[in-house]
N, C-alpha and C positions, 0 to 999 in steps of 0.2 A: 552664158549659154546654160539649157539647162539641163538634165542628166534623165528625162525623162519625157515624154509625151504619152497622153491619154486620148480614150473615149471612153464617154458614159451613156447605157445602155439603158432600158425601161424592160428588163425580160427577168425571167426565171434564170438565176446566176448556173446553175447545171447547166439550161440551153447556151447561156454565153460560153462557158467552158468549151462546150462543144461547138460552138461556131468559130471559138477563135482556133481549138483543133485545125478543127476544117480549113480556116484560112490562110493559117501556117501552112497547112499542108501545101495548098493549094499556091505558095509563090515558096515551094521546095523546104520548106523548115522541119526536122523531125522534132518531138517532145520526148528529150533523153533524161530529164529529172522531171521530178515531178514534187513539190513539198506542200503537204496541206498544213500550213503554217497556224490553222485556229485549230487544225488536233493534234498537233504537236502542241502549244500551249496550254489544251486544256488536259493531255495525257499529262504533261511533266509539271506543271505547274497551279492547275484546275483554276486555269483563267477560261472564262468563256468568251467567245468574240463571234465577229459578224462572219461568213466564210470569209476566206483567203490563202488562195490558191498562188503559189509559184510555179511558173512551168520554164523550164530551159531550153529553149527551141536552139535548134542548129540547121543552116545551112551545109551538108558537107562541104560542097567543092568552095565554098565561099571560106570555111575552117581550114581547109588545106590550103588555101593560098594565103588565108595571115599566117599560118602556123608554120609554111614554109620562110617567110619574108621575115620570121619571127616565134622563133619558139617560142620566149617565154609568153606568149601572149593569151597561151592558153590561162593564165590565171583569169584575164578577163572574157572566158568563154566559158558557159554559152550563154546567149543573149537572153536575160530573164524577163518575160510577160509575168506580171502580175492579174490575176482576177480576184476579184474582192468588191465585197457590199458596201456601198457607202450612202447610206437617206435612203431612200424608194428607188438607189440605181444600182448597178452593179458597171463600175471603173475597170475598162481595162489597160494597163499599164505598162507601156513598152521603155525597156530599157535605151536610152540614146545610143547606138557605136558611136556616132561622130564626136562624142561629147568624150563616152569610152576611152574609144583607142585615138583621141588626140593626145592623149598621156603619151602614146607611144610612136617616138619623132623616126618610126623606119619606112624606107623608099614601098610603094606599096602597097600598105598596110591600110592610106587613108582614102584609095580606089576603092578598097573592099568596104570600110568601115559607110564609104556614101553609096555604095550597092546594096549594101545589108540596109543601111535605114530606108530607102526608097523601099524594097522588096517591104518591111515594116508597117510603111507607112502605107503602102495598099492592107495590107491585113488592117487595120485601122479603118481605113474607109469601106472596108468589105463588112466589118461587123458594124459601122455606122450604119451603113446603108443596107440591114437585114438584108445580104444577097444567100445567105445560108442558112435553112431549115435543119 
């Protein structure tokens, strides 16, 4: 299995930023981090790279039911999209739960983990299929 699923876009990487915003939004996700990981590299280390965006979406109520069924599970939250350039595209990169939190064998845990990637996996086919300006 693998620990991540993608789409790759043909836009201006700021608009995909903000369409993938938008489409977390849009199946309950807030964006509680946020790491621009090419100005962080290029502040501390004067690497220069392609953008690359971290965002840590969260579902609440979907957080509060692993986090009930499982404290410590917060280390694997929140769920990280990656956006970042790669050739003439801009990749966006969702982290797997199911992949995730199969690490974690509690009663639970792995309803929310196949809720959370479904909810994922439309944000995926929402920025495939340009539904958001």
């Amino acid at each position: 299995m693998t620990y991540h699923f993608s789409v790759t876009v043909h836009d201006d990487f700021d608009l995909v930023v903000e369409k993938t915003r938008s489409a977390l939004a849009d199946e309950g996700f807030g964006v509680i981090t946020e790491i621009d990981v090419a100005a962080i590299l290029k502040q501390k280390l004067g690497h220069s790279m392609d953008p690359y965006l971290i965002l840590g979406a969260c579902n609440p109520p979907f957080a509060l039911e692993a986090l009930t069924a499982d404290p410590g599970i917060g280390t694997l939250l929140p769920c990280n999209v990656v956006v970042r350039v790669e050739g003439d595209g801009v990749v966006v990169d969702f982290m797997d739960p199911e992949a995730v939190l199969d690490l974690v064998k509690v009663e639970g845990v792995r309803r929310v983990a196949d809720d959370v990637r479904t909810r994922l996996e439309q944000v995926r086919d929402t920025i495939a299929n340009g539904k958001h300006q």
